[in-house]
C-alpha positions, 0 to 999 in steps of 0.5 A: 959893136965895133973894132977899128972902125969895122963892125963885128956882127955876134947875132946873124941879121935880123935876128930880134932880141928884148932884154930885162924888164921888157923881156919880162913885160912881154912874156908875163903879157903873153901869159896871161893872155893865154890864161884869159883865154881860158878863163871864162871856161872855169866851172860848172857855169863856164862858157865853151870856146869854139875852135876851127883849124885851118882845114875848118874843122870845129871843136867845141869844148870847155876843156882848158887842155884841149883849148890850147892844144888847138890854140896853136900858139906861137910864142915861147912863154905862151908854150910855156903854159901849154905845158902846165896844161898837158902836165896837169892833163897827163898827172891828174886828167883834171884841173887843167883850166885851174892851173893856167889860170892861177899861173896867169895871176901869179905873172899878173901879182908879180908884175905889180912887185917887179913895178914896185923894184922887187928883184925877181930873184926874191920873187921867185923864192917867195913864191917857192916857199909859198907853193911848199907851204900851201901844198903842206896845208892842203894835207890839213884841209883835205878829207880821206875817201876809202878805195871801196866809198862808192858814193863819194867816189860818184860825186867826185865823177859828177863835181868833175863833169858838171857844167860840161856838154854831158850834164843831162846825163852826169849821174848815169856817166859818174856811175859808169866812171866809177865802176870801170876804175873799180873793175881795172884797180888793181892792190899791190903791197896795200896800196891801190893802182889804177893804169886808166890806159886799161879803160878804153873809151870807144865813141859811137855817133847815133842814139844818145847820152844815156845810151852810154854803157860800160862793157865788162870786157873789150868791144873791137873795132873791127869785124869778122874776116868771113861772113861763113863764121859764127856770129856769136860764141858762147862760153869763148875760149879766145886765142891771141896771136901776134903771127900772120896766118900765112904762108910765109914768105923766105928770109932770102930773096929764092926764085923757084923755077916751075917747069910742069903744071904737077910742079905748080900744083905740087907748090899749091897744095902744099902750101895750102896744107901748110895753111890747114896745118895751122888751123888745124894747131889753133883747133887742136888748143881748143880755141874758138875764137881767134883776134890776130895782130897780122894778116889771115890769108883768104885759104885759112878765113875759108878753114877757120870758118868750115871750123867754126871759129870767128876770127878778127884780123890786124888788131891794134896792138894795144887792143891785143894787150887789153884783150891779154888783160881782160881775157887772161890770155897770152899774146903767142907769137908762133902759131906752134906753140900755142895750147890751151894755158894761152887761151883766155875766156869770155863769156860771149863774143858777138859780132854787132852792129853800131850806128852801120858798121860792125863791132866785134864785143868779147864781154862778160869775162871774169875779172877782167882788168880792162874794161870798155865804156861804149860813149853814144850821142847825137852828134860827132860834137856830143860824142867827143865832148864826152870823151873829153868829160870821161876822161877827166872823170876817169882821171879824178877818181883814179887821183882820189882812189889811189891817194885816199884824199880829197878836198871841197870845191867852189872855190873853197880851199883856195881861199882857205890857203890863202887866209894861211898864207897870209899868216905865214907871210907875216913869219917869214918877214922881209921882202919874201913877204910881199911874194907869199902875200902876192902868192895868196891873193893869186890863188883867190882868182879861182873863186873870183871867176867862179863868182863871176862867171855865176854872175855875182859881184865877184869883190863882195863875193870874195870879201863875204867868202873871206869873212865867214871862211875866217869867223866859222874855221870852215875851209869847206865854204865855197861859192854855190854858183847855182843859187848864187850864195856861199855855201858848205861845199862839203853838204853841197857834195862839191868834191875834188881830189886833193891832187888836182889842187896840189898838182895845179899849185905846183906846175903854176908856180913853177912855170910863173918862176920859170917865166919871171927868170927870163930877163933876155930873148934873142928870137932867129930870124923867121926863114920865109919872108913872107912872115913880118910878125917875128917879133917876141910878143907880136902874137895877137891876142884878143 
């Protein structure tokens, strides 16, 4: 741009800019690089990634949000995608592979109508009125599940961790899952809600899967300040005090001038009576045990255990607010006020030890609303891949107890919606038709790569799926990706709750539309010089 002969500069130099159709070119191929990365790792017969960062730490797993919160990608759009996964991981816990990939196809089948000079704009309401429309009919095809169905709420946890690292031990696993969101559900105004934060999953290296057991109460990690306090506490009356047991030191800055070893003895004892004093207030509320959030001085270890207290120093504070929960105790925040009403109960508190170092574990509480599921096996590698399995097992039974509804897998009710959409696209007429067609054919990647990733020709699969989906009116007919065959996923005890369908339904096509609106990007200049690849898009993807 010029004004007599003098150039005007609005952009600061080198900045990078791309604009229309080839902004959106670069963006929907960065996407669906993103989605392919994750691709292969859909379903119980996916492939794991492995993934080492710069310090040569290895993570092994086949869990989409966690593959790309470690892919560290670079790019605007790529990011784009990341966020679907970390909303569907945050939401539903499950499903996050699913709502990439669909986002990826989404990107992909617009592209093709973008070619064909269909302008976004109508895109994007197509795809929005198909995204409504199919999360309405995913109310038709789902089934209830009651708070109280046990076995059903179990084959939800095993459809969830099947083809993941713990599948030896799936069964053991899902009845663990269900049994801890059970203990943590809670019933208000008729309705069930669950705070999985109250499932606290502890991971030891050491024996293996199987060893994997649920805790009716909180297992710490930590161990007793003294070795003169008892080891174990029956029938514990347990105390929680967010207050230092020491002495204080003064608000303002004081000196104090020591003349005379009397004087000093004087400070001496008294600031050790201050000490016996509030272990004697501790003693006097009845309490056994203590777990402080702050610092016990080395004087007060040495009197609670001449009383026979076991106490636990700086335990974190959301460990204080589940052991609240579990116990029935109060957190006190002043050592004087505490009485015996602030006090919790545990049947017994222990101190053991788990693979070499000690544990302290408060269990057999009443009705405790946190519970703690210990996570054993071989490896670092195992024990993580659990945690990451259990997680999403918590997630989708939490999902289904909370809504009362639930939906077959394999692949089936994506290809049940599309079937539907098709036909409503024939209602809606115009341009929009293409994008809900579009929006259809999109959804059927699912079982496409869960046909291919079971090695069967992924085409005729698809094709046979669609036939027998339409002549029989059953939505429950999936791919079977272990005989290789379709089959009535709902026999085969294939479950999903509905809202991991609804979730990844809604944030693809949100993040697709987002993605599709962007005609123009205007990159700054990368600061270090040493960076050449600062161009949208020149990220490599294999």
């Amino acid at each position: 741009m010029q004004l007599s002969g003098q150039p005007v500069l609005i952009l600061p130099e080198g900045t990078q800019r791309v604009v229309g159709r080839d902004a959106q070119r670069v963006n929907i191929m960065v996407a669906r690089a993103v989605a392919n990365a994750v691709k292969s790792t859909l379903g119980p017969k996916g492939m794991d990634k492995m993934l080492v960062d710069e310090l040569g730490d290895i993570v092994v797993t086949n869990d989409g949000a966690t593959i790309l919160e470690e892919m560290n990608v670079e790019h605007p759009a790529a990011k784009m995608m990341v966020e679907i996964a970390k909303t569907q991981d945050k939401e539903v816990g499950d499903g996050t592979t699913t709502a990439v990939v669909i986002a990826g196809e989404l990107l992909g089948k617009a592209e093709e109508l973008l070619d064909k000079k269909i302008h976004p704009t109508v895109i994007i309401k197509g795809y929005r009125m198909a995204a409504e429309k199919a999360v309405e009919l995913l109310d038709g095809i789902a089934m209830d599940v009651k708070p109280d169905d046990e076995e059903t709420l179990k084959k939800l946890a095993i459809t969830s961790m099947t083809g993941k690292g713990v599948e030896e031990a799936r069964e053991k696993l899902a009845e663990i899952v269900v049994k801890a969101v059970k203990q943590v559900a809670e019933t208000e105004n008729g309705k069930t809600i669950i705070d999985t934060d109250y499932i606290k999953i502890e991971k030891k290296q050491g024996g293996d899967l199987e060893d994997t057991e649920l805790i009716n109460g909180i297992i710490i990690d930590k161990e007793r300040v003294h070795p003169g306090m008892p080891r174990v506490v029956k029938d514990a009356k347990i105390a929680l005090i967010n207050a230092p047991i020491e002495v204080k030191e003064t608000e303002t800055d004081a000196e104090i001038r020591i003349t005379s070893p009397e004087q000093l003895q004087a400070f001496l004892d008294q600031e050790e009576k201050m000490l016996r004093e509030m272990v004697d207030k501790i003693k006097a509320s009845g309490a056994n045990v203590v777990f402080c959030q702050k610092g016990i001085d080395d004087l007060a270890q040495h009197f609670l255990a001449k009383e026979g207290i076991l106490a636990v120093r700086r335990v974190k504070k959301s460990d204080m607010e589940k052991l609240a929960k579990a116990t029935g105790a109060t957190i006190v925040t002043s050592i004087k006020d505490l009485s015996e009403k602030d006090l919790g109960y545990a049947g017994k508190v222990e101190e053991r030890k788990i693979s070499g170092e000690n544990m302290v574990f408060v269990e057999n509480c009443k009705d405790p609303k946190a519970v703690t599921i210990l996570v054993r096996g071989g490896t670092e590698h195992v024990v993580d891949e659990a945690e990451r399995a259990l997680n999403d097992a918590i997630g989708v039974v939490s999902s289904a107890m909370e809504d009362g509804k639930i939906v077959t897998g394999g692949g089936s009710p994506e290809v049940a919606l599309a079937l539907k959409l098709r036909d409503y696209a024939k209602t809606v007429g115009g341009r929009e038709q293409l994008a809900i067609e579009a929006f259809a054919n999109a959804l059927e990647i699912i079982p496409t790569t869960l046909a291919e990733s079971a090695g069967m020709d992924p085409i005729d699969t698809l094709v046979e799926l669609r036939a027998k989906q339409e002549k029989e009116k059953n939505p429950h007919l999936g791919i079977d990706v272990f005989e290789g065959k379709i089959a009535d996923m709902k026999e085969g005890n294939v479950l999903e709750p509905m809202r991991v369908k609804k979730q990844a339904i809604s944030s693809a096509s949100e993040a697709a539309e987002m993605i599709l609106r962007i005609d123009d990007i205007i990159a700054a200049s990368k600061k270090s010089s040493g960076s050449e690849n600062n161009m949208p898009g020149g990220e490599e993807f294999d």
